[in-house]
C-alpha positions as CSV (number, residue, x, y, z in Angstrom):
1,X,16.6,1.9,36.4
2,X,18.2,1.2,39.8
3,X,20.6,3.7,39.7
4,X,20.4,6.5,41.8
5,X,21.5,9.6,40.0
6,X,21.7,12.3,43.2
7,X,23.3,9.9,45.2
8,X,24.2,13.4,48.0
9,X,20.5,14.5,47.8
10,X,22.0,17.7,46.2
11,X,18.7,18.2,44.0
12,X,15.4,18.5,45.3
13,X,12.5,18.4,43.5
14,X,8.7,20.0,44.6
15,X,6.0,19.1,42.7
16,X,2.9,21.4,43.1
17,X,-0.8,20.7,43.0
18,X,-0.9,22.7,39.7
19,X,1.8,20.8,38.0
20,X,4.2,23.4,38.7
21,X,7.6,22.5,40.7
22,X,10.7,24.3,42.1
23,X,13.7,22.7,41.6
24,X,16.4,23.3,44.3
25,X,20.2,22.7,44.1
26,X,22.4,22.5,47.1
27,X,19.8,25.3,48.4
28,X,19.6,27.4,45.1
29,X,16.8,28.0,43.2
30,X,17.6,25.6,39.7
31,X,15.8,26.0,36.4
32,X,13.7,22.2,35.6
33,X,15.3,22.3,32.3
34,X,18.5,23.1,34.0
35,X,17.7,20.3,36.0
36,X,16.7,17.9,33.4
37,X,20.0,18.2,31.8
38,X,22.3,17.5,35.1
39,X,20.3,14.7,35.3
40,X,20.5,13.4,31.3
41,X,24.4,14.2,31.7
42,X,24.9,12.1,35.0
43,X,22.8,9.0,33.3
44,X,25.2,9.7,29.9
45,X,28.6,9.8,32.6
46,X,27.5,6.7,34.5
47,X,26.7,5.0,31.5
48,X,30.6,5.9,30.2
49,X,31.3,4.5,33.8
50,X,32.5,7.7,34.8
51,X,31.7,9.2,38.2
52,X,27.9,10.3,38.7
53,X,28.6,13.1,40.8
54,X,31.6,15.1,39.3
55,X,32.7,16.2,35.9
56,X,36.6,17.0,36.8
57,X,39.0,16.6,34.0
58,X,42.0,16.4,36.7
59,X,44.3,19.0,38.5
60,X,46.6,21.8,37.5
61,X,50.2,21.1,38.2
62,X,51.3,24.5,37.9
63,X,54.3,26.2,35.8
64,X,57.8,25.7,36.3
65,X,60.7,23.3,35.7
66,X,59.4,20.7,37.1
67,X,60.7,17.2,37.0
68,X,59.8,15.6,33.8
69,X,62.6,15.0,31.5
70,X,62.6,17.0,27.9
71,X,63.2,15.3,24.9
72,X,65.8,17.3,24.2
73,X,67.5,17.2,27.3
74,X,67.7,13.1,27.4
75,X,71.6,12.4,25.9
76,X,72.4,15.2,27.9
């Protein structure tokens, strides 16, 4: 495919004689289906041209006033 969809190394993968693997995740013990679905939703996110890595949907500004001009506040 020539994309490279644990571009950190954050997933490891061991593969035992029996067929068997363990699945890691930044240390921690993943499930292989767990892992097959990170993996299916990165492919689907860098396919949207999203980032591979990272699923944010932005920051929280916070309550308060704040500096964005009402609608109602405009002919003011």
């Amino acid at each position: 495919m020539g994309v490279d969809y644990d571009p950190k190394g954050d997933m490891v993968v061991d593969v035992k004689d029996d067929g068997d693997c363990d699945v890691k995740y930044k240390g921690q013990k993943m499930d292989y289906d767990t892992y097959v679905d990170e993996m299916e939703d990165r492919a689907t996110r860098n396919q949207q041209g999203k980032s591979i890595t990272t699923s944010s949907i932005g920051t929280f500004s916070g309550f308060g006033e704040g500096t964005l001009k009402k609608p109602y506040k405009l002919n003011k």
